[in-house]
C-alpha positions in Angstrom: 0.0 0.0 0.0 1.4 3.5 -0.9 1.5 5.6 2.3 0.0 9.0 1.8 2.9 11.7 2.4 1.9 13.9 4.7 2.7 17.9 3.9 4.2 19.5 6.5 3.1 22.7 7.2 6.4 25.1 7.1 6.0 28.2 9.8 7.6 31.0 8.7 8.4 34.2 11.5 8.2 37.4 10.5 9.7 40.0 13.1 8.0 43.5 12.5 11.6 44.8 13.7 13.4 43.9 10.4 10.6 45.7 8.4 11.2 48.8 10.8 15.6 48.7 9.8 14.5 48.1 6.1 12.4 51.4 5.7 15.1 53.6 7.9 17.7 52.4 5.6 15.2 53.0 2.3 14.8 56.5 3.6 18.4 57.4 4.2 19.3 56.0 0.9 15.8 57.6 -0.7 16.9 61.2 1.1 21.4 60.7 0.3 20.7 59.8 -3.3 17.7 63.1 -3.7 20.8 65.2 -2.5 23.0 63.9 -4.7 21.2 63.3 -7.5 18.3 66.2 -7.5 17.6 65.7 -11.2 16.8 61.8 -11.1 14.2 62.1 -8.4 12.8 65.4 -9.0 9.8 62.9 -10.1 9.8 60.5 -7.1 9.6 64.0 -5.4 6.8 65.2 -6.9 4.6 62.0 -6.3 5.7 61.4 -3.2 4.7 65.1 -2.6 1.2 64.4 -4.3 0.6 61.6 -2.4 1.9 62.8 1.4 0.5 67.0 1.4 -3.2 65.6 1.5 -2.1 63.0 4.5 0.0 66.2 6.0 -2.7 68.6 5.8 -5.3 66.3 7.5 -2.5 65.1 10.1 -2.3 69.1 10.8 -5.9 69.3 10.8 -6.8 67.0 13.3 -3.5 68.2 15.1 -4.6 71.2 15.4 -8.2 70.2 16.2 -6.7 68.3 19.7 -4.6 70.9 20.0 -6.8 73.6 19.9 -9.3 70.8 22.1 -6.5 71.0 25.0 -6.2 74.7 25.0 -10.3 75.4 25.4 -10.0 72.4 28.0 -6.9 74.1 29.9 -8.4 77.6 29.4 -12.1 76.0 31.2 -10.2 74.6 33.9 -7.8 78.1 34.7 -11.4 79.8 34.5 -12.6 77.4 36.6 -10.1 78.2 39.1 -9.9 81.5 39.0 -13.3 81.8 39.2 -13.5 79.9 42.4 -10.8 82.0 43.9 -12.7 85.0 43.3 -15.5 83.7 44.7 -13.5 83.1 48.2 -12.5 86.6 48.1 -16.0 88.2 47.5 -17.0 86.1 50.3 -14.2 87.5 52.8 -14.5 90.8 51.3 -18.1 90.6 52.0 -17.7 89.9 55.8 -15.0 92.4 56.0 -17.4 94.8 55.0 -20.1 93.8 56.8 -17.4 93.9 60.3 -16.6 97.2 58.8 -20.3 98.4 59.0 -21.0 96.5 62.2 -18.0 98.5 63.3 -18.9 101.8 62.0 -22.7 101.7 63.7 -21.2 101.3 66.9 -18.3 103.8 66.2 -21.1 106.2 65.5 -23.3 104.9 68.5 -20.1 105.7 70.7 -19.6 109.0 69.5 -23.3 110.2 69.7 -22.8 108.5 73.5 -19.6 111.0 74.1 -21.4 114.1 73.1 -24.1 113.3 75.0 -21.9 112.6 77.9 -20.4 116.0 77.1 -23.4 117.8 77.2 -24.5 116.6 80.4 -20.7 116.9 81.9 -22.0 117.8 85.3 -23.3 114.5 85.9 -22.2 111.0 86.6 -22.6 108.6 84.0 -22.4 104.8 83.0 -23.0 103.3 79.7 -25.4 100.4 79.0 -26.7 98.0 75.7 -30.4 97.8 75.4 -30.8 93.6 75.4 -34.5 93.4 75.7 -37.7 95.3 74.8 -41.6 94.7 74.9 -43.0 92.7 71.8 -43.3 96.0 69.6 -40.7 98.2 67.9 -41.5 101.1 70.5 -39.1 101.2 73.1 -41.5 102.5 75.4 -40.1 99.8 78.4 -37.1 98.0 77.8 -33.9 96.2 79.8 -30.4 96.9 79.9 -27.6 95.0 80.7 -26.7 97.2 83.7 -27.7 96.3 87.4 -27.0 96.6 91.5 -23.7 94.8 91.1 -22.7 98.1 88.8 -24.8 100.2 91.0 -27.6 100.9 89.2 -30.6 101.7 91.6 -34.4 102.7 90.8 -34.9 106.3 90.0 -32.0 107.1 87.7 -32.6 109.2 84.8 -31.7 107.5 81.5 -30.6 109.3 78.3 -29.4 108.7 74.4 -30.1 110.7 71.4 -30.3 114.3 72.3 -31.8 114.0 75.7 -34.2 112.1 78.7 -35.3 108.2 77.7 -37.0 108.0 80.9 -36.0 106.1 84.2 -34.7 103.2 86.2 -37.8 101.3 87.3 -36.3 98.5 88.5 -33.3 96.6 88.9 -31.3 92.6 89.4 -28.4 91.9 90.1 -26.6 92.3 86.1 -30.4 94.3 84.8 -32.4 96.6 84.5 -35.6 98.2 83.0 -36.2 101.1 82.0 -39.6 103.1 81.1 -39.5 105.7 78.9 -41.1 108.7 79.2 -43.5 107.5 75.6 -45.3 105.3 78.5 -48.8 106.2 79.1 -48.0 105.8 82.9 -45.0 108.6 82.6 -45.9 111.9 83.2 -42.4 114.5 83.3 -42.4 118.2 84.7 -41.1 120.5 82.0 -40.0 124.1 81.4 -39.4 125.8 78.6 -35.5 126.5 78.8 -36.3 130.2 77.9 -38.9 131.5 79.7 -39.1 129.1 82.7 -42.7 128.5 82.4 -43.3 124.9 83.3 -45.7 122.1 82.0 -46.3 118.3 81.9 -45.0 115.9 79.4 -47.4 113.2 79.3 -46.4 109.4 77.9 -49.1 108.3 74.9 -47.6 105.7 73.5 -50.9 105.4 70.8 -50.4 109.0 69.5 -46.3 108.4 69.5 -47.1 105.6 66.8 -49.2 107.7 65.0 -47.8 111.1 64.6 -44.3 110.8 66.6 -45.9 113.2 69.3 -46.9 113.0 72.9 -49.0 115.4 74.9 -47.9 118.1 77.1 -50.6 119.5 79.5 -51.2 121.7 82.3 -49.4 125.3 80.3 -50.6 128.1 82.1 -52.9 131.1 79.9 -50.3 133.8 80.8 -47.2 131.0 79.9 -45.5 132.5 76.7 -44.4 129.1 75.1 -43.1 130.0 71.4 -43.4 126.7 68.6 -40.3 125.0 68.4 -39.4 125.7 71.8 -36.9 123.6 74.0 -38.8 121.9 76.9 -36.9 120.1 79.2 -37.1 118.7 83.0 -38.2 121.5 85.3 -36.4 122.2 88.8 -39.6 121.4 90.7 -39.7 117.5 89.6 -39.2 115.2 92.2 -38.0 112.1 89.7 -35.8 113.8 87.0 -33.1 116.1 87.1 -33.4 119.4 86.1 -32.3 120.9 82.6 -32.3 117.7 80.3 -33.8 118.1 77.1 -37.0 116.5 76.5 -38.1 117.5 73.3 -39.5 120.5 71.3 -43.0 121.8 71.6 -45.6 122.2 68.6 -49.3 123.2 68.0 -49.8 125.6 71.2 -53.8 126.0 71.6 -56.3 126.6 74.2 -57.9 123.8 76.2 -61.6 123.4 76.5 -61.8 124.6 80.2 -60.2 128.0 79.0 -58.1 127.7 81.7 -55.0 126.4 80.7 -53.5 125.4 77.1 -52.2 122.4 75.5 -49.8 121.1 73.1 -48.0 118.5 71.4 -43.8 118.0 72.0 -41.7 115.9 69.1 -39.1 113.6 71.7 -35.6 114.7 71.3 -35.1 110.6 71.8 -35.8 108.3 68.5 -37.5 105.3 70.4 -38.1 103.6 67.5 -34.3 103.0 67.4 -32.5 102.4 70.6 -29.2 100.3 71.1 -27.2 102.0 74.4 -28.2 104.7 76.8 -26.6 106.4 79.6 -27.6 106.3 83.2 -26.5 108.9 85.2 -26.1 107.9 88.4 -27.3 110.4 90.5 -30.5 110.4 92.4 -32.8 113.5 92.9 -34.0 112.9 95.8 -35.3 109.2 97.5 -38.1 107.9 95.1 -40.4 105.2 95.6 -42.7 104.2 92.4 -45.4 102.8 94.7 
């Protein structure tokens, strides 16, 4: 029997690396013999120039294209960052301003306190913050965060703004309150600073909200009060010491009985906005608000 010849199958290894040392050696041949021979390959040129500048110009487009990619990408990000930096320092430059402003209210606060203190130089004073008020934005009673421990005893006369808040009504160990003379229970003896004649300053807390006025009373027919006119606490009050400013008078007229006249008086205090006051603290005379 014939045996049947088996074909062997022949393997045959191709390392990529060879093909790599073939081309570099074409080229450098390719690129010495276009030097030294210019006019022989000015065609090889010229195709191979045909056939590579469409390749090269859409190599360069699409280089560019990633390129310019990158750059919008890198751009985003540095935006990105700066932008988030400025965003920090708007937000401390915001609460620097708003510590500058904080600061500024109080510096002005402080200031209005000293000439107010200055005004009233004669007397004794302490400073105090406001830390409580009724459920309305009247301070017509309020707390400060002054007491016994700093001295602070009922009967002291309270100022701010321009002139008299009202008094010391009672006191704890690190507080007090204070009701102003807006209270409908306050009633102050005035004089007018020029001519001496006296009146009282009565507390409406209704007409305050209404008009920014409270009532003064009690002006005697032959008093010679002028419109505009500085009342403040008279030397006969038994609570209040005399000569602070209370407030100027308005709308003189007669009272029904004939008898005496009446008027209205514009606080020289703005108790709609109160932070710190000034007690002074000296008493007139013993006073018991019983």
């Amino acid at each position: 029997m014939k045996r049947r010849r088996r074909r062997r199958r022949v393997n045959f290894e191709f390392n990529p690396k060879y093909l790599w040392i073939f081309c570099i050696i074409l080229c450098v041949v390719l690129m010495f013999a276009s030097y030294r021979f210019p006019e022989r390959f000015s065609g090889v040129k010229t195709v191979a120039g045909n056939v590579i500048s469409p390749m090269q110009r859409g190599i360069n487009s699409v280089g560019s294209a990633i390129s310019n990619r990158l750059q919008a990408f890198q751009s985003v990000k540095k935006l990105r960052a700066e932008n988030e930096q400025l965003k920090t320092k708007i937000n401390e430059l915001t609460v620097t301003n708003q510590m500058l402003t904080q600061e500024k209210y109080e510096l002005d606060g402080l200031r209005r306190l000293y000439e107010l203190d200055e005004k009233y130089m004669d007397y004794d004073k302490v400073a105090a913050r406001i830390i409580a008020s009724d459920t309305n934005n009247w301070f017509y009673s309020f707390i400060i965060d002054k007491g016994s421990e700093d001295g602070i005893v009922t009967g002291m006369n309270v100022l701010a703004g321009n002139g008299l808040v009202g008094i010391i009504s009672e006191t704890g160990r690190n507080w007090s309150r204070v009701r102003s003379i807006i209270d409908d229970n306050c009633n102050v003896s005035g004089m007018s600073i020029e001519t001496k004649d006296t009146c009282i300053v009565s507390g409406d807390l209704k007409l305050m909200k209404e008009c920014g006025k409270i009532r003064v009373e009690m002006i005697s027919m032959d008093a010679s009060f002028q419109e505009d006119s500085e009342i403040v606490t008279s030397h006969i009050s038994d609570k209040f010491l005399q000569g602070i400013l209370i407030g100027y008078i308005r709308d003189i007229e007669v009272d029904s009985s004939n008898m005496t006249k009446t008027a209205y008086l514009i606080p020289a205090v703005d108790f709609e906005h109160l932070d710190e006051v000034l007690i002074i603290t000296e008493l007139k005379e013993a006073y018991d608000f019983e």
